[in-house]
C-alpha positions in Angstrom: 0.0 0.0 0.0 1.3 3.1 -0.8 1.8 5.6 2.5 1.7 9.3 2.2 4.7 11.3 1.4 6.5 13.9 3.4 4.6 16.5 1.1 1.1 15.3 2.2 -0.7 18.4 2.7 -2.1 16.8 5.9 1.6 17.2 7.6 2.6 19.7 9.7 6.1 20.9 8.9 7.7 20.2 12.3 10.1 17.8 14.3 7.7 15.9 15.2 6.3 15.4 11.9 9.5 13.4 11.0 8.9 10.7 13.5 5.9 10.7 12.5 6.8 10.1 8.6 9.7 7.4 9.8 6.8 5.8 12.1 4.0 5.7 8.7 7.4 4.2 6.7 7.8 1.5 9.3 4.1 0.6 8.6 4.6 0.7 5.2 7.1 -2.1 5.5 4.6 -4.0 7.2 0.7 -3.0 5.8 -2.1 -4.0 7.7 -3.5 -6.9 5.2 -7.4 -5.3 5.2 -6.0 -2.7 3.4 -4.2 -4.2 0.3 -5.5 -2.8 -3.1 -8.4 -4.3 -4.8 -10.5 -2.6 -7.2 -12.3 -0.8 -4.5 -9.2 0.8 -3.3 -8.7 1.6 -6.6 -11.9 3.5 -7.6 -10.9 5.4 -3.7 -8.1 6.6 -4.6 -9.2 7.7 -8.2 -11.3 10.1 -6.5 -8.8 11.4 -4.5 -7.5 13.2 -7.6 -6.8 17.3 -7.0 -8.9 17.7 -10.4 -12.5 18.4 -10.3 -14.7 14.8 -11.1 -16.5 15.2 -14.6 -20.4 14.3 -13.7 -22.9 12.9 -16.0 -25.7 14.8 -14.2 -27.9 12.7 -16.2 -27.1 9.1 -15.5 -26.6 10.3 -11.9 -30.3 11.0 -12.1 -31.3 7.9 -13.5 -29.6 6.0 -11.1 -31.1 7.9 -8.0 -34.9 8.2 -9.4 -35.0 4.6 -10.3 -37.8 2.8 -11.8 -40.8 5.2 -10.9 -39.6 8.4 -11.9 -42.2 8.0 -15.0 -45.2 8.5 -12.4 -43.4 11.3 -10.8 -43.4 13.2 -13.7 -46.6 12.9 -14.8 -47.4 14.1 -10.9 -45.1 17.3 -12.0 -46.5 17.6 -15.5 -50.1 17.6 -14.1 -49.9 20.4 -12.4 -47.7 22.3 -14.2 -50.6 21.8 -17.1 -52.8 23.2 -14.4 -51.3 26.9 -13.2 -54.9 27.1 -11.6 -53.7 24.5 -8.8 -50.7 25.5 -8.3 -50.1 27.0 -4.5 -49.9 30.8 -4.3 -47.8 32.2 -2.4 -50.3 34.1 -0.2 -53.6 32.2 0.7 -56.0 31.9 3.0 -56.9 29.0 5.5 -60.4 28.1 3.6 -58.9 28.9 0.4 -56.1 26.3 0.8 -58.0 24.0 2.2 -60.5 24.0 -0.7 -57.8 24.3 -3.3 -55.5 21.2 -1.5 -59.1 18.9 -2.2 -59.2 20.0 -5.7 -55.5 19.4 -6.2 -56.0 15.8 -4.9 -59.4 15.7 -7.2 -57.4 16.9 -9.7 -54.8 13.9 -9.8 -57.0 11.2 -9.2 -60.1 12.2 -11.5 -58.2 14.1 -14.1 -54.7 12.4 -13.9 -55.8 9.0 -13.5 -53.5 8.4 -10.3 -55.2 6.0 -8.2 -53.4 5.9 -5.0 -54.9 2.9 -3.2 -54.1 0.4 -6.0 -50.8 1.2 -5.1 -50.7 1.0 -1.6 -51.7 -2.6 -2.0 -50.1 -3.5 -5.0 -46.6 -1.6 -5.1 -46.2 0.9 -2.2 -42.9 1.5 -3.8 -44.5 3.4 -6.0 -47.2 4.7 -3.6 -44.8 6.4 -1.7 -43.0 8.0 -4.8 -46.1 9.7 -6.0 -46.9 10.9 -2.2 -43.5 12.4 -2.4 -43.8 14.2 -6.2 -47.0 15.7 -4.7 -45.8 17.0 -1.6 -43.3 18.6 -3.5 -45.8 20.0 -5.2 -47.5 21.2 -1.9 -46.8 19.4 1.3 -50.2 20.0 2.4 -51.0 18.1 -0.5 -48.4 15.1 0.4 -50.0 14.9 4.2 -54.0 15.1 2.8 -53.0 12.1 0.5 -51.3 10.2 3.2 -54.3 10.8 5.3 -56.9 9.7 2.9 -54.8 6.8 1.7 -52.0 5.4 3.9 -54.2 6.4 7.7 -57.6 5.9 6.4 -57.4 3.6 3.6 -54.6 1.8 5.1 -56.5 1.0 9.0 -59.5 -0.5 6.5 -57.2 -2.3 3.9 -54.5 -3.6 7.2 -57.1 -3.7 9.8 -60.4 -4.9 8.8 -60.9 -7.8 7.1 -62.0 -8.9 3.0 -66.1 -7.5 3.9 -64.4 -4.0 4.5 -62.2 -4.4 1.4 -65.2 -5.1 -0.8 -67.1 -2.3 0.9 -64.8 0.4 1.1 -62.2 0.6 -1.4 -63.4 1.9 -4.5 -64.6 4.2 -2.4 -61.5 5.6 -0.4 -59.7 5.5 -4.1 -61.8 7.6 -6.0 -62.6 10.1 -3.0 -66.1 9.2 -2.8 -65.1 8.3 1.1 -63.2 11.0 2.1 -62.1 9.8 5.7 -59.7 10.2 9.0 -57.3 8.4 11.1 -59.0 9.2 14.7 -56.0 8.1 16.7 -54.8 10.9 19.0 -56.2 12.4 21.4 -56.1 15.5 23.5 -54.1 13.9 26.3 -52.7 11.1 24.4 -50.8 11.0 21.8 -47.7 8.7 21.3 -49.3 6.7 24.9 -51.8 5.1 22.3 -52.5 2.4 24.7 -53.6 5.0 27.2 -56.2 6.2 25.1 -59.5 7.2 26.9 -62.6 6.9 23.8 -64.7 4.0 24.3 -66.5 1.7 22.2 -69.3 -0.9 24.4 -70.6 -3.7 22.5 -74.7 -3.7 23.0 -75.9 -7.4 22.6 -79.5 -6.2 22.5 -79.0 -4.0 19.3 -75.8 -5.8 18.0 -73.5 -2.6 17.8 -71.0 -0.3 19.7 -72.0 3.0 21.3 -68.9 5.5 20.7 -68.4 7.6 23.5 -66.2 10.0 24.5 -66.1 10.2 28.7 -64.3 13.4 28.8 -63.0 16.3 27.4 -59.2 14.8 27.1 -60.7 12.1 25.3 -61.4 14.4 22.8 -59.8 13.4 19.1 -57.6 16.3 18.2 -55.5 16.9 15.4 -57.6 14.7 12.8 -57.0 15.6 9.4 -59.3 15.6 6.9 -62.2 16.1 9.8 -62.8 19.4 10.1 -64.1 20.2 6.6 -63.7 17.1 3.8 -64.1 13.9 5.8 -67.6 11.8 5.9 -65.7 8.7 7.8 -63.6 8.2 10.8 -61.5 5.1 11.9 -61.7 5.8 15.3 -59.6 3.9 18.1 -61.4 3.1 21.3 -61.2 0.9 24.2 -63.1 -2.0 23.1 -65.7 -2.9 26.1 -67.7 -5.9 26.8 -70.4 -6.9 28.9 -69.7 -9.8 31.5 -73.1 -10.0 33.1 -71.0 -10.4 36.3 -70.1 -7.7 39.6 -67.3 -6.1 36.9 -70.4 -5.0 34.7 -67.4 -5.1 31.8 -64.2 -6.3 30.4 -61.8 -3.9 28.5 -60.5 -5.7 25.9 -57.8 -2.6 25.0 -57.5 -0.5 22.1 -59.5 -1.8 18.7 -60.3 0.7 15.2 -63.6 1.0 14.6 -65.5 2.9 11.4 -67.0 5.6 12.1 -69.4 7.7 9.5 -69.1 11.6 10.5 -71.4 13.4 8.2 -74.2 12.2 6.1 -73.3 11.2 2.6 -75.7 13.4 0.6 -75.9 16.4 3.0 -72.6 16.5 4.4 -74.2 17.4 7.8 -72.5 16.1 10.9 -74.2 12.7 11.7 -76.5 13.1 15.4 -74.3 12.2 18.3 -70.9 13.7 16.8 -70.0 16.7 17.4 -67.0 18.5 15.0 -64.8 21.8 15.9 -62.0 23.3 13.2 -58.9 23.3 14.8 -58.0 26.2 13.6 -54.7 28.3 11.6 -51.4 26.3 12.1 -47.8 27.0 12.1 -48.0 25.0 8.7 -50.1 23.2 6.5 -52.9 25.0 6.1 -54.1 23.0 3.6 -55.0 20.2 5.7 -58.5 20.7 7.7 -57.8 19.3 11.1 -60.4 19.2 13.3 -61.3 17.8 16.6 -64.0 15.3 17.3 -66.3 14.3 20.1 -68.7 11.6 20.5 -72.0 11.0 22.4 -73.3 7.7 22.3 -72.7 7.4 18.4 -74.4 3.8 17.8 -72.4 2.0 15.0 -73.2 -1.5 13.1 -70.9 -4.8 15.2 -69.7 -5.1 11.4 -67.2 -1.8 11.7 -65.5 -2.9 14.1 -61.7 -3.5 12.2 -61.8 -7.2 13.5 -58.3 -8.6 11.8 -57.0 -9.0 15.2 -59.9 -8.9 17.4 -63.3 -10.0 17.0 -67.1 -9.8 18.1 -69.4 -12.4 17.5 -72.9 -11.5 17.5 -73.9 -12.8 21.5 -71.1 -11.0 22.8 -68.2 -13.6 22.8 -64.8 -12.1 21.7 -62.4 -14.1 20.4 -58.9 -13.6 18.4 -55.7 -15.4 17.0 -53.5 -13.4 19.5 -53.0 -14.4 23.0 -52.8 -11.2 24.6 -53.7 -7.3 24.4 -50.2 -6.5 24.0 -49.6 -8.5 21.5 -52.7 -7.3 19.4 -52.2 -3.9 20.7 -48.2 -4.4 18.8 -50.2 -6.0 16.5 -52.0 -3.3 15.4 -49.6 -0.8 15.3 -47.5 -2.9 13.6 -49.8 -2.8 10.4 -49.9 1.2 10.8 -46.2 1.6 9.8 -46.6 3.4 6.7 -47.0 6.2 7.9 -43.5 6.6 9.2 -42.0 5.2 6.2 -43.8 7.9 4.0 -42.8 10.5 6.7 -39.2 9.4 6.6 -39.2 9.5 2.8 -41.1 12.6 2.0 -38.5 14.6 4.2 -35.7 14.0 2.4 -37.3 15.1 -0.6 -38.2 18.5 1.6 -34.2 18.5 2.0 -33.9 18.1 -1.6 -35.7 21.3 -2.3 -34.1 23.1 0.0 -30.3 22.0 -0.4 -31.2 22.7 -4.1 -32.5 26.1 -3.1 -30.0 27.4 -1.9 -27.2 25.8 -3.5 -28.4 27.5 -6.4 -28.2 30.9 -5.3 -25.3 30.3 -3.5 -23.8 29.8 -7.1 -25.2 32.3 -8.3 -24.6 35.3 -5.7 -21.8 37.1 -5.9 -20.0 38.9 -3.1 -16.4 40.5 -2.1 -13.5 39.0 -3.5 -9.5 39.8 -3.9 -8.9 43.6 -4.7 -9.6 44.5 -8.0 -10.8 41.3 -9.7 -14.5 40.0 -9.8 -16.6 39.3 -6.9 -16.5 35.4 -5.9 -19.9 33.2 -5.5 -20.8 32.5 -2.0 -19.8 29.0 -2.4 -16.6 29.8 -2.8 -16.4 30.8 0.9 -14.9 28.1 2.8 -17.3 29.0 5.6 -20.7 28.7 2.7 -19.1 25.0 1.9 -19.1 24.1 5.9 -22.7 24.6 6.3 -23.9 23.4 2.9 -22.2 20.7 1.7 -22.2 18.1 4.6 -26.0 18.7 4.3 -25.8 18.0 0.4 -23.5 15.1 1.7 -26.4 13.8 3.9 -28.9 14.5 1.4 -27.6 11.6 -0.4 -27.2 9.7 2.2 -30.7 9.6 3.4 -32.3 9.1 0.5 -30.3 5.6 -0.4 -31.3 4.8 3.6 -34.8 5.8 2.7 -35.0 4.4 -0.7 -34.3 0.4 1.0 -36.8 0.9 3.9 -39.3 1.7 1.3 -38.2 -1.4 -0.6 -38.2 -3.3 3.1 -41.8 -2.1 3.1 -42.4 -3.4 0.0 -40.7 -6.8 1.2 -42.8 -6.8 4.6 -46.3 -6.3 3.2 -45.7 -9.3 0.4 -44.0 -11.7 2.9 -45.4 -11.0 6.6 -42.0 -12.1 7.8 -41.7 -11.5 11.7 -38.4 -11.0 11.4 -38.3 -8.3 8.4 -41.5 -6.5 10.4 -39.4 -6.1 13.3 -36.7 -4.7 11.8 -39.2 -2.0 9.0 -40.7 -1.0 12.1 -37.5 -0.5 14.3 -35.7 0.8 11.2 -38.7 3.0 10.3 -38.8 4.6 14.0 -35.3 5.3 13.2 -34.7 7.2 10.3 -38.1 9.0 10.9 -37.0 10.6 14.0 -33.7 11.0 12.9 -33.9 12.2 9.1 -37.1 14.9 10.4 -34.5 16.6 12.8 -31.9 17.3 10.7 -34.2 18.2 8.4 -35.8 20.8 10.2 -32.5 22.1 11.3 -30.9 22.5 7.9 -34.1 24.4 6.9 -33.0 27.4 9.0 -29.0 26.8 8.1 -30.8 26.8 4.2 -32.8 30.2 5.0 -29.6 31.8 6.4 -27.4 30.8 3.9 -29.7 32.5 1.1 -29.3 35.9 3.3 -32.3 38.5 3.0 -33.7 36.6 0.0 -34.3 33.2 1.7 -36.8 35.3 4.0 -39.1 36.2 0.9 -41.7 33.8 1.1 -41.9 33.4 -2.7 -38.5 31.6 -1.8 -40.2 29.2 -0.1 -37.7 28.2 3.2 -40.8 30.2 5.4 -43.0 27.8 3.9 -41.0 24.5 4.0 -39.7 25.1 7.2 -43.5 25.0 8.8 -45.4 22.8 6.4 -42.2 20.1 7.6 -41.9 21.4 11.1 -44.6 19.2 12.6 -43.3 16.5 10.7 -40.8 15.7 14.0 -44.2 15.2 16.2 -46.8 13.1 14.1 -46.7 9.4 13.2 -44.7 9.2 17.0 -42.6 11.9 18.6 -39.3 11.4 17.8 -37.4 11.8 21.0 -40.2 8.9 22.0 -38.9 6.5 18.7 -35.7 7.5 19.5 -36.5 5.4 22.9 -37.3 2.3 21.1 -34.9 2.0 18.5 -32.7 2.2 21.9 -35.0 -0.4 24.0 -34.8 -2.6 20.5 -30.8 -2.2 20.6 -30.7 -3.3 24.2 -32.8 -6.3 23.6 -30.4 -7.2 20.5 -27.5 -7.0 22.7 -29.3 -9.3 25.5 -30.3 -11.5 22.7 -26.4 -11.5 21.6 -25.5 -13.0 24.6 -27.8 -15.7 24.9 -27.3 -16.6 21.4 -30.4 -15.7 19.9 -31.5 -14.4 16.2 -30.7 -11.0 15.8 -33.0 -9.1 13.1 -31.0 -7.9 9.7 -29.9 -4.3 11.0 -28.6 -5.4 14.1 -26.3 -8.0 12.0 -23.1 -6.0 13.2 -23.8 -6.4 16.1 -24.1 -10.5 16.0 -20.9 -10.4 14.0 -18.5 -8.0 15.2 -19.6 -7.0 18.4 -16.4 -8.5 20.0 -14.5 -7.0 17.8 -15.9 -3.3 18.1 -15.7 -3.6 22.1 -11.9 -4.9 22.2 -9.4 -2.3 22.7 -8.0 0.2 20.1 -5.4 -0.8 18.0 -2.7 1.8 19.1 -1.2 1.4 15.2 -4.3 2.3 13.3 -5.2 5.2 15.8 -2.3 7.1 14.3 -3.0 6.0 10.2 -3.9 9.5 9.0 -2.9 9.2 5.3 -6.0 9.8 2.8 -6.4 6.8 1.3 -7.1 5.0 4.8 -9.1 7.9 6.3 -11.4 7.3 2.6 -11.8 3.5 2.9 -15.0 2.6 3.7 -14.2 -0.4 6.4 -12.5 2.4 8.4 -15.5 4.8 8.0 -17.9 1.6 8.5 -15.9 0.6 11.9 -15.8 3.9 13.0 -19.3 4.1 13.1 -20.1 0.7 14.3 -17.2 0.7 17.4 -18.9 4.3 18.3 -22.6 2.5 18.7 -21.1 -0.9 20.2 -19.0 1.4 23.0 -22.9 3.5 23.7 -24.4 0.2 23.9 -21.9 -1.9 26.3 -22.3 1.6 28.2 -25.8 2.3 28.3 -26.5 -1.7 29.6 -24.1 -1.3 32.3 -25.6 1.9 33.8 -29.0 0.8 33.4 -28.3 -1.8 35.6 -26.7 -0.2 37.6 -29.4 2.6 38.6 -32.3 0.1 38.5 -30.6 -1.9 41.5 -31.5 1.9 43.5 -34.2 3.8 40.9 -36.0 0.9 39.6 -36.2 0.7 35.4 -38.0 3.3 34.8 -35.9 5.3 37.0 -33.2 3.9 36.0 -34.5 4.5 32.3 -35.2 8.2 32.7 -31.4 8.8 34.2 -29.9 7.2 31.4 -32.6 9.0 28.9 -30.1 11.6 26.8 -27.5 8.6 26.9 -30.0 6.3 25.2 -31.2 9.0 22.6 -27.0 9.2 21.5 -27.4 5.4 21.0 -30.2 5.5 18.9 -29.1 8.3 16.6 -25.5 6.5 16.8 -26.9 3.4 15.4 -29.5 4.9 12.8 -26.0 6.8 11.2 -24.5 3.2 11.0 -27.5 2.2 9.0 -27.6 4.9 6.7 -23.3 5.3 6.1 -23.9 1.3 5.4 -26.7 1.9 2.7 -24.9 4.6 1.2 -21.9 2.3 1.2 -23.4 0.0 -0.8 -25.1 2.4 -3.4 -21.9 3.7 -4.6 -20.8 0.4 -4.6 -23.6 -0.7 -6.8 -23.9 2.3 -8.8 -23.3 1.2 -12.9 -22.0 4.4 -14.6 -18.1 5.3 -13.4 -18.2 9.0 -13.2 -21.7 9.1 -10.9 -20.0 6.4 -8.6 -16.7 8.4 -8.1 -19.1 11.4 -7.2 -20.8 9.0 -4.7 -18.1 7.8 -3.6 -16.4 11.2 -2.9 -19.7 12.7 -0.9 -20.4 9.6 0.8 -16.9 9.9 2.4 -17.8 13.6 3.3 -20.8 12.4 5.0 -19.3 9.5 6.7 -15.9 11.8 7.6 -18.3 14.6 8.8 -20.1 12.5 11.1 -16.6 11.3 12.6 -15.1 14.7 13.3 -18.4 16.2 14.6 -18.3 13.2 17.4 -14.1 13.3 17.4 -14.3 13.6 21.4 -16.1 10.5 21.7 -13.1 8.7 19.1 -10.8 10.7 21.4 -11.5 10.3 24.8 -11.2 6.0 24.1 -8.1 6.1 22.0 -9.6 5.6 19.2 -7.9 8.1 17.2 -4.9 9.5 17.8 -4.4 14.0 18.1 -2.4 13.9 14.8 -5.4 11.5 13.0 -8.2 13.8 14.3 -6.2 17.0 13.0 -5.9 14.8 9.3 -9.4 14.0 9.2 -10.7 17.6 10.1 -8.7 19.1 7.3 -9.7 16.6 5.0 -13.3 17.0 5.8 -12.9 20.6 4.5 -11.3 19.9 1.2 -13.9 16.8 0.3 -16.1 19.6 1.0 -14.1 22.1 -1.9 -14.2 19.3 -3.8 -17.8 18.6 -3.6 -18.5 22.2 -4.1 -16.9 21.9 -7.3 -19.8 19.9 -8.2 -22.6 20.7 -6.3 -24.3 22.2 -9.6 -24.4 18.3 -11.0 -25.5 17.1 -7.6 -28.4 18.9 -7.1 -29.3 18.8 -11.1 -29.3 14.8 -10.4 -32.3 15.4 -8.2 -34.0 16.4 -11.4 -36.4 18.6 -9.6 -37.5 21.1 -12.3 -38.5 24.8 -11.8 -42.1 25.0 -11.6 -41.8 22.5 -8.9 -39.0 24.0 -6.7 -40.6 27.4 -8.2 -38.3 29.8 -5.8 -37.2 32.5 -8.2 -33.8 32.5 -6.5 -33.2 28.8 -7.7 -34.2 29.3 -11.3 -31.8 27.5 -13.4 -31.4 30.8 -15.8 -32.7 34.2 -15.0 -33.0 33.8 -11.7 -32.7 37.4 -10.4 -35.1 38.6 -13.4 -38.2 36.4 -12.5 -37.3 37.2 -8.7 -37.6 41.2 -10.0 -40.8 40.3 -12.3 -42.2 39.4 -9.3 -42.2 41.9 -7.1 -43.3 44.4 -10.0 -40.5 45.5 -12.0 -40.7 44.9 -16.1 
């Protein structure tokens, strides 16, 4: 292997940076064997040339768009057919609302998209419309996911083949425009605490819907304030026993609930509606909040795919427990954080590609007496934009496979890949929605005064996606059981049980990532080791192990004197590190393996060179952690930081391709700022000038 020379422009020139050379020669003599050339190493160093990498924007595209790109444009193409539904950028509450129902009217009656064939049939492709719309107008994205993956998919995954047959044509062609009545005023990620209640009356064969008190109210349901004519409405399912107890709670169950009458559109006797009113975002979803009194449905809407009501009062179902078809349950509803997870990387997409743009095109300062420099020339501009561009990429290959897992789970039913979608899908949700609400604001103040025009769209984006880090699960709560799912792997590695497919390096390596530092390695610093992807890959994976060996031993620890919940709630912010430590494994492992698989040469060396700046960012913003266990060495922590910053020149030098690849055109990023040509005289058209 071929070691750095003394003109490495990662080498102090000092005294000590000659031991350090004869120390890197000595190691040279004697390579470490993982680290012989192969045709990997080959294509690494390739892309460690100075020169800038020549990008087929193009075949970059192809290869991240993939095989439904064709329904995504005719999403685009619709609308952009359609000025009339296009979003202004100043509307009113009613008037989006009303305009978001035509929009989705528009595509399914006009278009021909038919959303619910999908979501059975090839959610991969579901979930790529939902995201071409909500780039259209998230509000747009979340009424879709409401009518179709929360609505349409509690009757398709809950209920059973009499609510397939009498429901879905319905639910696809919005002739049952419904809700998802899950949350409540006081509850809302306790779903098990919930308070509504459904009673089975044996003399009348249905369920009286009640709600016993004003935090039982349902708040927050989309689609109920103005549009919606059905509810699925979860309730504690109760049962007469004719005995002292009066009735047995049989835990939480769906139920369909009608809301207004299907000719009228008057709310149905017994149900009582309130608007929820303006929001930080989406406006053009009608929340609402419901409240029930003594609403009699037929025993046939109860959801019975796990639970069931015969018609003398006898329940009976295939699970053994209400925990298990409480998980059950649940289980069937993750979609929604699938969809969530993917449709805010595309929200990153806009935005990286928002203001990388302009950060191209502004001009300002320079050396004396030449021509101004762009923005993204500044060393400081590449710092807070390319690492995001970096992670851009990254989380859509990590988003891309759990929609493909999806796929996987709802064809196969395997226990093991549904453990690991919904542990995975917990994940990335939490984690991918926080960073990107924080990169919204880094976005807004990179694009100066001009990212605070609304017509630029960052005020917009940044409070339609805001709420995204709260619904479908809080994410400091899925944080918490991605953690409690990485503790039970870890018990399980022990007693020599399965471990499900993400948790594989863990079952593999674990002894290896929990031995000592090698005191050899800590001190490699040349480029070609710091850019190979088992380094990167270790890195990562020794960082989770280390939080994980950690995190057990406290909690046992504290229990001994707190008790686990106590214990749990001292250990809490250590537990939240593991969780994100682990989801950044994942997603450096996925992006790993796209670059790996990617066809055309020249958009693999560009993957190649931002998926080291993601995985070498990560590293160096968590370098005490590497630091305080001898993992890496002072001199290897100062070479990593300073090549962090030039992968970042260098992917500056092709940002333009990188954001082109996401093939967003302008009348769907529609910020004047971002135009691809004329960008400062549509932004001047618009405020007036000719």
């Amino acid at each position: 292997m071929q070691i750095p020379t003394s003109k490495s422009k990662f080498n102090d020139k000092s005294e000590t940076e000659a031991e350090r050379r004869i120390e890197r020669l000595i190691l040279h003599l004697n390579p470490n064997p993982h680290l012989v050339r192969n045709t990997w190493n080959q294509l690494e160093m390739e892309t460690c040339s100075r020169g800038k990498l020549i990008v087929d924007a193009i075949s970059l595209s192809g290869y991240m768009r993939g095989k439904h790109r064709d329904i995504q444009d005719k999403v685009f193409e619709y609308f952009n057919a359609n000025p009339h539904l296009q979003t202004p950028v100043e509307i009113s509450k009613d008037n989006h609302r009303q305009l978001c129902m035509n929009q989705l009217l528009g595509l399914v009656k006009e278009a021909g998209i038919k959303p619910l064939h999908y979501v059975v049939h090839d959610p991969v492709k579901y979930f790529a419309i939902v995201e071409a719309a909500g780039s259209v107008d998230m509000s747009l994205g979340i009424k879709m996911g409401v009518q179709y993956s929360l609505w349409g998919g509690s009757v398709l995954n809950l209920g059973t083949q009499k609510h397939k047959d009498k429901y879905f044509d319905g639910i696809d062609n919005l002739e049952y425009p419904g809700c998802f009545a899950m949350t409540e005023l006081h509850h809302g990620s306790n779903v098990q605490g919930l308070q509504t209640v459904a009673t089975f009356d044996p003399i009348t064969d249905e369920f009286v819907i009640d709600t016993p008190n004003d935090g039982a109210i349902k708040w927050w349901i989309g689609n109920a304030a103005v549009h919606g004519k059905f509810a699925t409405v979860f309730a504690r399912l109760k049962l007469p026993t004719y005995d002292t107890k009066g009735v047995s709670d049989m835990g939480v169950h769906a139920f369909i609930v009608p809301i207004r009458d299907m000719k009228t559109h008057q709310t149905l006797p017994g149900i009582e509606i309130h608007d929820c009113g303006h929001k930080v975002g989406l406006n053009g979803v009608d929340n609402g909040a419901l409240r029930f009194r003594s609403v009699r449905i037929p025993r046939d809407n109860l959801l019975n795919r796990f639970g069931d009501v015969s018609r003398d009062g006898k329940y009976t179902s295939s699970l053994p427990s209400v925990n298990k078809r409480f998980g059950a349950t649940l289980g069937e509803l993750v979609g929604g954080r699938v969809g969530l997870s993917y449709s805010s990387v595309s929200v990153l997409k806009i935005s990286a590609t928002i203001a990388i743009r302009y950060s191209l095109l502004r001009q300002q300062f320079g050396p004396p007496n030449q021509p101004e420099v762009t923005i993204l020339d500044y060393q400081s501009h590449q710092h807070k934009l390319m690492p995001m561009l970096a992670s851009t990429y990254a989380f859509h290959f990590a988003t891309t496979n759990l929609v493909e897992k999806y796929a996987q789970m709802k064809k196969s039913h395997d226990e093991e890949l549904v453990a690991d979608v919904h542990a995975l899908s917990a994940g990335l949700k939490a984690y991918v929605t926080s960073y990107t609400a924080k990169s919204l604001s880094i976005c807004r103040e990179g694009c100066g005064g001009h990212g605070y025009a609304a017509v630029n769209r960052f005020g917009s984006l940044r409070n339609d996606h805001d709420i995204f880090q709260t619904f479908e699960g809080d994410n400091t709560v899925l944080l918490q059981q991605v953690a409690a799912d990485l503790l039970k792997q870890y018990q399980r590695k022990f007693k020599g049980g399965t471990l499900a497919v993400t948790w594989n390096y863990l079952r593999d390596s674990m002894n290896t990532y929990l031995s000592q530092p090698n005191p050899v390695t800590a001190r490699w610093e040349g480029e070609d080791h710091l850019r190979d992807s088992k380094f990167q890959l270790d890195a990562f994976r020794y960082r989770t192990s280390r939080l994980l060996q950690s995190v057990a031993v406290r909690l046992r620890k504290h229990s001994k004197s707190l008790g686990d919940f106590g214990a749990w709630n001292r250990c809490l912010n250590h537990l939240l590190t593991l969780a994100e430590s682990h989801i950044e494994s994942v997603v450096l492992a996925k992006f790993i393996e796209a670059v790996q698989s990617c066809p055309d040469p020249s958009s693999q060396a560009a993957l190649k060179l931002v998926c080291d700046l993601y995985a070498l960012d990560r590293i160096w913003n968590d370098i005490g952690t590497y630091r305080n266990v001898d993992y890496v060495a002072p001199n290897k922590a100062k070479a990593i930081h300073k090549l962090t910053e030039y992968l970042s020149f260098q992917v500056r030098n092709i940002a333009k391709e990188l954001v082109d690849a996401f093939d967003l055109p302008d009348h769907v990023t529609r910020a004047p700022i971002a135009k691809q040509s004329g960008a400062y005289s549509q932004y001047t058209q618009y405020v007036g000038f000719e």
